[in-house]
N, C-alpha and C positions, 0 to 999 in steps of 0.2 A: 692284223691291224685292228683288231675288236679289244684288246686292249692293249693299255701302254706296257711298255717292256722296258729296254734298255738303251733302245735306241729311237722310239716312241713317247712322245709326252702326251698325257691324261689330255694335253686340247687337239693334237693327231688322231688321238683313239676313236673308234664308233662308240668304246662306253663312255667318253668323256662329251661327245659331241652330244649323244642320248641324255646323259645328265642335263647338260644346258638347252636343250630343247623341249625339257622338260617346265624349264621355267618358264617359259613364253608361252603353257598351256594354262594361265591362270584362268581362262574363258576358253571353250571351244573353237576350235577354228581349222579353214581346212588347208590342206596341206599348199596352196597357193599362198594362202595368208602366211602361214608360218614360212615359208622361205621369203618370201618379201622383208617380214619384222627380220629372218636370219643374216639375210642378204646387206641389209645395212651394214652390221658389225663384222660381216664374215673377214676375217684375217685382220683385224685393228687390235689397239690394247686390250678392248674389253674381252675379245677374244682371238688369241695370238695363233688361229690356224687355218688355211684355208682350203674346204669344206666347196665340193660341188654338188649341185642338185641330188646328183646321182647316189653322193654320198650322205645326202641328208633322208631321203628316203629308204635305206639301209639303216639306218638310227632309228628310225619310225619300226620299219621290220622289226628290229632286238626290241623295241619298249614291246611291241605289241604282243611277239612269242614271249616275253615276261611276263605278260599279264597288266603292264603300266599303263597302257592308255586303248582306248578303244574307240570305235566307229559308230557315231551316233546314225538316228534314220536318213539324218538330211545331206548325210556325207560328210561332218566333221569330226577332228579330231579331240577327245577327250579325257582326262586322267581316271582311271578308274576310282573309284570309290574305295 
């Protein structure tokens, strides 16, 4: 389920959930904050799937073995450089 297939759509996926949580990193913030801002939309138009805690930190995991975002000193999270 890390990506979509056939029977998986891009807003099912951990890479499609990772992409869009990628957008809500335009400022640091920690993982409380970011599921709060996710938690609004989670399963609405804006984004048609629905996504538990558990699985929002598994998205954090794949960005951060990529290299996409990283842990500042005070414990938030951040897009790399």
């Amino acid at each position: 389920m890390i990506l979509p297939s056939k029977h998986i759509t891009v807003a099912q996926s951990l890479w499609g959930l990772a992409a869009f949580l990628v957008t809500f990193l335009e400022a640091p913030k920690t993982v409380d904050e970011l599921w709060a801002k996710f938690e609004k939309i989670n399963d609405t138009k804006q984004f048609p799937a629905k996504h538990s805690f558990e699985r929002v930190v598994l998205a954090l995991d794949f960005l951060y073995l990529i290299d996409a975002i990283e842990m500042t000193g005070d414990g938030k999270i951040k897009l790399c450089a």
